[in-house]
C-alpha positions as CSV (number, residue, x, y, z in Angstrom):
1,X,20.5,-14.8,23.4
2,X,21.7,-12.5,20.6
3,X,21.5,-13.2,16.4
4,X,23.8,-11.6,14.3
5,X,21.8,-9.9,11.1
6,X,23.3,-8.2,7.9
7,X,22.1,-4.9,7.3
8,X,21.0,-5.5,3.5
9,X,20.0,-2.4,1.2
10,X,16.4,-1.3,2.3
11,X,16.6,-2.4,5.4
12,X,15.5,-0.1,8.4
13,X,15.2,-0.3,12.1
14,X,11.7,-0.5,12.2
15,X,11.8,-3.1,9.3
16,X,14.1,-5.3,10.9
17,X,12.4,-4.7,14.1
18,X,8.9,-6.1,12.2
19,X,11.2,-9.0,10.6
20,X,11.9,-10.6,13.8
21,X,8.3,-9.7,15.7
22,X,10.6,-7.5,18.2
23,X,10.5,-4.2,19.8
24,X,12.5,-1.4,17.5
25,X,13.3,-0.1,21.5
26,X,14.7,-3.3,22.0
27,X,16.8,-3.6,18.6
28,X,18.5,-0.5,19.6
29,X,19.1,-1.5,23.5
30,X,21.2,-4.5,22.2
31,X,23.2,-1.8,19.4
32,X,23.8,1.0,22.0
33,X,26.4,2.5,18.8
34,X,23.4,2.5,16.0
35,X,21.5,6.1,16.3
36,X,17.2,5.7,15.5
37,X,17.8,8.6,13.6
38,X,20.7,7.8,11.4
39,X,20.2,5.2,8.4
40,X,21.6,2.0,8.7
41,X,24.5,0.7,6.1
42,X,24.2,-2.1,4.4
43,X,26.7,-4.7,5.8
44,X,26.5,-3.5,9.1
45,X,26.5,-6.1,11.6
46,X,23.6,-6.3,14.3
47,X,22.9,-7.9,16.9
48,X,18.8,-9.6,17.2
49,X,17.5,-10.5,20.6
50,X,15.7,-14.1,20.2
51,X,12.4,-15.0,20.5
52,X,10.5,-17.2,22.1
53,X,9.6,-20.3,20.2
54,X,7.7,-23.3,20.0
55,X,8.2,-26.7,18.1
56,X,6.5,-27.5,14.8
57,X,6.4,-30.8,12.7
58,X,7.3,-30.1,9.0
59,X,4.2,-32.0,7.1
60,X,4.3,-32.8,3.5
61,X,4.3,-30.1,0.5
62,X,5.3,-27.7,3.6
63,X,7.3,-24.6,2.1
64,X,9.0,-21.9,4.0
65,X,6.7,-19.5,2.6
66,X,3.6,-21.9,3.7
67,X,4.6,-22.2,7.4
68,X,5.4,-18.4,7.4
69,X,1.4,-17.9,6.0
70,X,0.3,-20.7,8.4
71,X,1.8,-18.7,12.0
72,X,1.7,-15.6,10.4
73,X,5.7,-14.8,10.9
74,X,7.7,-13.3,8.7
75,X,10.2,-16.0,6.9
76,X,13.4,-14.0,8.6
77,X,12.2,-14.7,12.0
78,X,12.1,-18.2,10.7
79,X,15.9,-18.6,9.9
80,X,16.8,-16.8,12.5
81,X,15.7,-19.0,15.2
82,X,16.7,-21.9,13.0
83,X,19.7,-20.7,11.9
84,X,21.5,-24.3,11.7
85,X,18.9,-25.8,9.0
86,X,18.9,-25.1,5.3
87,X,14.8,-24.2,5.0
88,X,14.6,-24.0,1.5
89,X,15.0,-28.1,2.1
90,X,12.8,-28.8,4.4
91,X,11.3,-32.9,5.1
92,X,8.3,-33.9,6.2
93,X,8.9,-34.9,10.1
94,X,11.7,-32.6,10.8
95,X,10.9,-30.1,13.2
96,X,11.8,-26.9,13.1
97,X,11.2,-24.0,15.6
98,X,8.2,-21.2,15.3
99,X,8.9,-18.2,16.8
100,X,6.0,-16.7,18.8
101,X,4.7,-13.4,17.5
102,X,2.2,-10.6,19.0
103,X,-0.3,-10.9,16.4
104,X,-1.5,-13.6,14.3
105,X,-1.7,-11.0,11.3
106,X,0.1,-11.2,7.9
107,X,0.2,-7.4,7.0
108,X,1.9,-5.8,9.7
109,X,1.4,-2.1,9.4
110,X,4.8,-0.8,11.7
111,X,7.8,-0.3,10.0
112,X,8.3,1.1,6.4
113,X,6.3,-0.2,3.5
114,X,6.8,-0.6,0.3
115,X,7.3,-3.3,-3.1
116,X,8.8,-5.8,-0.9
117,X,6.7,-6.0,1.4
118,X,3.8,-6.2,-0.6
119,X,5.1,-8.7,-2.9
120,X,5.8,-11.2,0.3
121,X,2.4,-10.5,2.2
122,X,0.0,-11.0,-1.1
123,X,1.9,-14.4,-1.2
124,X,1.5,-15.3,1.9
125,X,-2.8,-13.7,1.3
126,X,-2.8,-16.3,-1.1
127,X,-1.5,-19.3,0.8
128,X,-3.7,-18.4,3.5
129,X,-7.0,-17.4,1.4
130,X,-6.8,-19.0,-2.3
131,X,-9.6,-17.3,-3.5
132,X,-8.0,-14.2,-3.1
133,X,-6.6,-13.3,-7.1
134,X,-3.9,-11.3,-8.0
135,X,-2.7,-9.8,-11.4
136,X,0.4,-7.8,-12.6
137,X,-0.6,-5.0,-14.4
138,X,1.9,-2.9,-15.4
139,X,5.5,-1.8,-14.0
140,X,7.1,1.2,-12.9
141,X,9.9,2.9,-14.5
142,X,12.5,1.1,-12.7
143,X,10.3,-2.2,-13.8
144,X,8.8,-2.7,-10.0
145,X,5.4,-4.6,-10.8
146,X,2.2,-2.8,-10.1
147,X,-0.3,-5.7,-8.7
148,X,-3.8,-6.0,-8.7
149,X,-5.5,-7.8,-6.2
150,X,-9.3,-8.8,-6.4
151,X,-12.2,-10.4,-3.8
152,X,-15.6,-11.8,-4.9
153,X,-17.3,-12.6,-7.8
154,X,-20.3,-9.7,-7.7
155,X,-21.9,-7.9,-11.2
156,X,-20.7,-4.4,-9.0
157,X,-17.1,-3.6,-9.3
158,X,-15.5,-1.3,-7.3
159,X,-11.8,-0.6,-7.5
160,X,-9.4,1.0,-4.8
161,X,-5.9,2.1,-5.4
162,X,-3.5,3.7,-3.3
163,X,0.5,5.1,-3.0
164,X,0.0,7.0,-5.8
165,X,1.6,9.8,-4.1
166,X,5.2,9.1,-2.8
167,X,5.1,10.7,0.8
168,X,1.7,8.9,1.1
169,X,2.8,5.6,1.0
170,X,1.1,4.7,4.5
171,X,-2.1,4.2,2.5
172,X,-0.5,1.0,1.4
173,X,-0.9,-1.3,4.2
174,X,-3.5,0.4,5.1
175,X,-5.3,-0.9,2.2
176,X,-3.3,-4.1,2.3
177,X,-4.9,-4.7,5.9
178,X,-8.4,-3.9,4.9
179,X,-7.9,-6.7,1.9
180,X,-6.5,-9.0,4.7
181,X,-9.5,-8.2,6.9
182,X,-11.8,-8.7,4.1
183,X,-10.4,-12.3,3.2
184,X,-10.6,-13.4,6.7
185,X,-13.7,-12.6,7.3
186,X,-15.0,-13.9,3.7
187,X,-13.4,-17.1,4.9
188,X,-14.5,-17.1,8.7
189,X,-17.9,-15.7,7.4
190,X,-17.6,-12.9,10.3
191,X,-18.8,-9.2,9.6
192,X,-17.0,-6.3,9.2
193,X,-18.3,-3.4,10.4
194,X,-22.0,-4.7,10.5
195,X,-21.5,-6.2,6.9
196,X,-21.7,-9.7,5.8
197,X,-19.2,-10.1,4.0
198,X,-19.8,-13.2,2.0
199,X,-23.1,-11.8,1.1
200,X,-21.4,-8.6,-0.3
201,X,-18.7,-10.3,-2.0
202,X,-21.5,-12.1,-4.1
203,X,-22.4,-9.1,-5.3
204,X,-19.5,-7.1,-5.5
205,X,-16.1,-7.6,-7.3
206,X,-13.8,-5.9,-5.3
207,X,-10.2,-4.7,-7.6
208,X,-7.4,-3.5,-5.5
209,X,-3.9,-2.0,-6.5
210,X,-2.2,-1.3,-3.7
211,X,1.0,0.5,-4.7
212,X,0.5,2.3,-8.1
213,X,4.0,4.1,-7.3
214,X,6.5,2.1,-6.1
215,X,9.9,3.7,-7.1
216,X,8.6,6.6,-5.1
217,X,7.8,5.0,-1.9
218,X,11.0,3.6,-1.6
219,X,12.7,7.0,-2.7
220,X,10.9,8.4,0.7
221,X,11.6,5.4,2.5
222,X,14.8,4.2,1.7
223,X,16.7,7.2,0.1
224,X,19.3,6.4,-2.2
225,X,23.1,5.5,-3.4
226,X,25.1,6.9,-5.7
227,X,24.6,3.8,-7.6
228,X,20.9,5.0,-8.6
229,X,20.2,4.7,-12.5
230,X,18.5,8.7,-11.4
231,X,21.2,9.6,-8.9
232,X,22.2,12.8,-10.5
233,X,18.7,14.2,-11.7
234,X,16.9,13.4,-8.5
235,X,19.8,15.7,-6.5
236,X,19.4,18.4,-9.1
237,X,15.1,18.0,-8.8
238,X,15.6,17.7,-5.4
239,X,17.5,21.1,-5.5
240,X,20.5,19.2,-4.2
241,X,19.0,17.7,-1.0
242,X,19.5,14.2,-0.2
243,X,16.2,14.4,1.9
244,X,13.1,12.7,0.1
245,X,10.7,12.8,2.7
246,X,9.0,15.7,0.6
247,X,8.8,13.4,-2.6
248,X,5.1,13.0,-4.0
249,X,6.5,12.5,-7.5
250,X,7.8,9.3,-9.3
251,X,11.3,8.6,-10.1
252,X,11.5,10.5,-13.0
253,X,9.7,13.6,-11.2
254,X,6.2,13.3,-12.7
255,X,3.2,13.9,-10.3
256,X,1.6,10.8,-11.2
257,X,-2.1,12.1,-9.8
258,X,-1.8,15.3,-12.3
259,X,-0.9,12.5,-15.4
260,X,-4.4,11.9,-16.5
261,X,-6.2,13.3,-19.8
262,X,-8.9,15.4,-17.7
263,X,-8.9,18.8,-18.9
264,X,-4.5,18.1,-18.8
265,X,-3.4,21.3,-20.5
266,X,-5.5,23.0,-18.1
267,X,-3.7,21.8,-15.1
268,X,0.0,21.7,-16.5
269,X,-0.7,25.8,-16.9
270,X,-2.3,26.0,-13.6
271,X,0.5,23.9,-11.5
272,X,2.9,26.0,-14.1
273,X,6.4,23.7,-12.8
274,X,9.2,24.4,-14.8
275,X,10.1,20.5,-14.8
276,X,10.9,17.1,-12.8
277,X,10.8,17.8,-9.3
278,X,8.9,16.4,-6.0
279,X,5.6,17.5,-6.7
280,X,3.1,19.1,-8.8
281,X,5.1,18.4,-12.6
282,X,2.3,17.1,-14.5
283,X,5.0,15.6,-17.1
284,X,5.5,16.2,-20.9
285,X,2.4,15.1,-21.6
286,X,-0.8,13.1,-20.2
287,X,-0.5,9.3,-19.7
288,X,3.5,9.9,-20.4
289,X,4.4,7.9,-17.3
290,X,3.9,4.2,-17.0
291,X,2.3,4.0,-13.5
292,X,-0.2,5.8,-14.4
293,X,-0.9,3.9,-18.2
294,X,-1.0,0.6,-16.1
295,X,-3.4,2.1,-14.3
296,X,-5.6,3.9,-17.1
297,X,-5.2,0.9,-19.2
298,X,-6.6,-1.6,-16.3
299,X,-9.3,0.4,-15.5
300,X,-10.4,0.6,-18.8
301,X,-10.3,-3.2,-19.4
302,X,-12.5,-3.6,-16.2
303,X,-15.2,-0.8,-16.6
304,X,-15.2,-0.4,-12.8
305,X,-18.8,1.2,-11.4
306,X,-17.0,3.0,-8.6
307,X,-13.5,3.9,-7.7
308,X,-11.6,5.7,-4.5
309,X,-8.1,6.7,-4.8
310,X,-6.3,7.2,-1.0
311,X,-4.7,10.3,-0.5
312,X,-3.0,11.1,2.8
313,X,-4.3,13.6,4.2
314,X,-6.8,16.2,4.6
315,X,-10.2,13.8,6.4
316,X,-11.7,15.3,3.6
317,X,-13.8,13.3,0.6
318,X,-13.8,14.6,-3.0
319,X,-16.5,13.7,-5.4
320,X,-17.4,15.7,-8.0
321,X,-15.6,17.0,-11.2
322,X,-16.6,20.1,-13.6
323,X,-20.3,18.4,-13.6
324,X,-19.3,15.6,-14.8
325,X,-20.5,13.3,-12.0
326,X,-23.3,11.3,-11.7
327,X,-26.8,12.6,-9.3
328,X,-25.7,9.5,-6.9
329,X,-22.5,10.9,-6.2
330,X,-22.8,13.6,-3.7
331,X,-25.7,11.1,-2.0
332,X,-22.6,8.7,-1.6
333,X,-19.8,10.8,-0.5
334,X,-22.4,11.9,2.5
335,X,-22.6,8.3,3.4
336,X,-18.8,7.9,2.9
337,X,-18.1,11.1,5.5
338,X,-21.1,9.6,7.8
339,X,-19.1,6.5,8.2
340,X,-15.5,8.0,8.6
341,X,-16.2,11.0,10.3
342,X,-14.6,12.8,7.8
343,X,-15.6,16.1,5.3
344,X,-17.7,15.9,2.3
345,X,-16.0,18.3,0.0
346,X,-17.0,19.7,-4.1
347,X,-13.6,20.6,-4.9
348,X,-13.1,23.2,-7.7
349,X,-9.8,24.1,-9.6
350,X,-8.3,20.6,-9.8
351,X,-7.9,18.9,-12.8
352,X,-5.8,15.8,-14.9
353,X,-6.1,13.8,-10.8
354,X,-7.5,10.3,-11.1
355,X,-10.7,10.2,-10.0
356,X,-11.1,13.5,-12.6
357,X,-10.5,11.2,-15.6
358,X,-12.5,8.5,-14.1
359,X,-15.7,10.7,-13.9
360,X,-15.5,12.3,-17.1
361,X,-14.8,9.5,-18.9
362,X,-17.1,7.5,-17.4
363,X,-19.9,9.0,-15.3
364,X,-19.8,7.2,-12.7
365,X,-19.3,7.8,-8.4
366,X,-15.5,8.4,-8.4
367,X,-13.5,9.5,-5.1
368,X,-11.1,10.7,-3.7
369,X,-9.9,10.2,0.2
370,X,-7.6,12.3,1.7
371,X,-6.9,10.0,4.9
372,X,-6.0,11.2,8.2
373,X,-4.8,14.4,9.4
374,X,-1.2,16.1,9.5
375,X,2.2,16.5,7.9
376,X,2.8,13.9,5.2
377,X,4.3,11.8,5.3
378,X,1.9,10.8,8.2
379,X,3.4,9.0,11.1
380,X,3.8,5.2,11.5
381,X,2.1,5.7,15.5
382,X,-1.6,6.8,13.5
383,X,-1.6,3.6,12.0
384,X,-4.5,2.2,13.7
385,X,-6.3,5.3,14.2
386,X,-6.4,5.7,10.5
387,X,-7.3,2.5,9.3
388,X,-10.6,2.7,11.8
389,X,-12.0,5.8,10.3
390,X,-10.7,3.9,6.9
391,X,-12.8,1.0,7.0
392,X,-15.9,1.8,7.4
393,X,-15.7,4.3,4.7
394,X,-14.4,1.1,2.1
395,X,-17.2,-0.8,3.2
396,X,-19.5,2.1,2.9
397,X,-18.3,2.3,-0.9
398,X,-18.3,-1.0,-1.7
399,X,-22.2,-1.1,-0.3
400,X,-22.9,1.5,-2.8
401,X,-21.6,0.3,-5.7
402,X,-24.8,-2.4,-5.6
403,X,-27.9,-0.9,-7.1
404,X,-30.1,-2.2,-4.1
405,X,-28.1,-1.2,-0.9
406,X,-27.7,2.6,-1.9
């Protein structure tokens, strides 16, 4: 049995594919005429294959959003195999029908990821684990929010960020899927790679803001129309190519990791860009871009005691900064590379990054992860090779954060 789906703006193959917990192979064997290598139109007319379902008794206070938390499904595989009831009205009794997925996660690390997704899976975080706080703190320049999510209640704080950089947007779920591990196992009270984690979120608040650039990511992702409030500057940045996999900077062409007020002038002369383009413009001035305000400002409200910024990709860890850095530091980024099996690095002729600011500013372990290894942006297939030499390296930071357990 086939369902008809809408191509709607954003959508991809391998987003659709995720949508409806199918095969992408299996999207394209029932639309012989849609190319993986072309981009799909919106209003193009496809044809799903169905899922296998079961039956489920809608209980009181039940929402669309809840059930989709509850079986861990995305809410378009739910109205597509219940495509003659209204959902957004549902009554307690009626039974509806659940598709049956291949995982029983929420963040689904597959297909193309960007605002969207992130906005639907830290709801459905929430519904799932309640303990599990979010908080907008600031928006892009298109006015996408940029969310911060936080676990535990520990004296340590240690914050993560990630898709700062456009073309590295695949650090996004993988950080989303490390909070979701996190939650799970806070609430199952299992351990994650030898950690308790109850015990550690006691002592550790853990800040996460998983897409610091979101206009970016879907620039790379999604490309765009002629309709885009930047259509004309981005061709003429872009040096007239409608091709964004290349794109690091934000929508109005500003390196957003080369925005920060860490020895700024410095860096502008050394990067020496004549102006907006994919990479490398460190902008008119520092802290000119709102992205990366949101994210000064935040980090200055919460005084974090250690932060990692993911990069994509190098395996390499970075750690120090013009002396800046605390004795600790190179002590913890040997631990970090111990656990991820990547390559302790003291980088020299960088400036205005990040984790550059943080340490100056502050004097305190800051880092910098350049995940994986490649051609960004990295492919969707290293997913899970990624996120295991990831996760051990974010429980290893968090770990260090506390005074004790260095």
């Amino acid at each position: 049995m086939l369902h008809p789906y809408v191509v709607q703006t954003g959508d991809t193959l391998l987003r659709i594919a995720r949508s409806y917990g199918i095969n992408p192979e299996a999207l394209l064997a029932a639309n012989p005429r849609v190319l993986a290598s072309e981009r799909l139109t919106p209003g193009l007319l496809l044809a799903v294959p169905a899922q296998p379902t079961f039956t489920y008794r809608v209980n009181a206070g039940d929402t669309l959003l809840r059930i989709a938390a509850l079986f861990a499904v995305s809410t378009h595989a739910l109205i597509a195999v219940n495509s003659h009831i209204d959902l957004t009205f549902l009554q307690q009794g009626q039974l509806i029908c659940i598709p049956v997925g291949d995982s029983d996660r929420i963040v689904n690390g597959r297909a193309e990821y960007g605002a969207r997704e992130l906005e639907t899976d830290i709801e459905q975080l929430r519904n799932s684990y309640p303990f599990l706080l979010r908080r907008r703190i600031g928006q892009s320049v298109m006015g996408k929010p940029i969310t911060a999510i936080s676990l535990g209640e520990g004296a340590s704080k240690v914050h993560i960020n990630a898709g700062m950089h456009a073309n590295e947007w695949i650090t996004t779920p993988l950080l989303m899927t490390f909070a979701e591990d996190m939650a799970r196992a806070a609430a199952s009270g299992t351990r994650i790679c030898g950690a308790d984690i109850r015990s550690l979120l006691r002592l550790v608040t853990l800040w996460l803001v998983p897409l610091v650039n979101p206009d970016g990511a879907e620039l790379v992702q999604e490309g765009m129309s002629e309709e885009h409030p930047y259509y004309h500057e981005l061709l003429d940045w872009n040096r007239g190519s409608t091709r964004f996999s290349k794109w690091k900077a934000n929508i109005r062409g500003v390196d957003l990791n080369d925005q920060f007020p860490a020895f700024w002038e410095v860096e502008a002369e050394r990067r020496d860009a004549a102006g907006p383009g994919p990479r490398d413009y460190p902008g008119p001035q520092p802290l000119s871009e709102p992205e990366a305000q949101a994210l000064a400002a935040f980090t200055e409200e919460e005084q974090f005691d250690l932060v990692v910024a993911l990069h994509t990709q190098g395996q390499e860890i970075y750690w120090n900064y013009r002396g800046y850095e605390p004795p600790a530091a190179e002590l913890i980024a040997a631990k970090l590379a111990k656990a991820s099996g990547y390559k302790s690095v003291k980088l020299t002729g960088s400036d205005a990054g990040y984790k550059d600011w943080f340490i100056q500013d502050y004097r305190k372990p800051g880092f910098t992860v350049e995940v994986g290894y490649g051609v960004n942006p990295l492919p969707l297939s290293s997913f899970h090779d990624l996120y295991d030499e990831l996760k051990p390296l974010l429980i290893t930071a968090m770990e260090a954060a506390v005074p004790d357990m260095l």
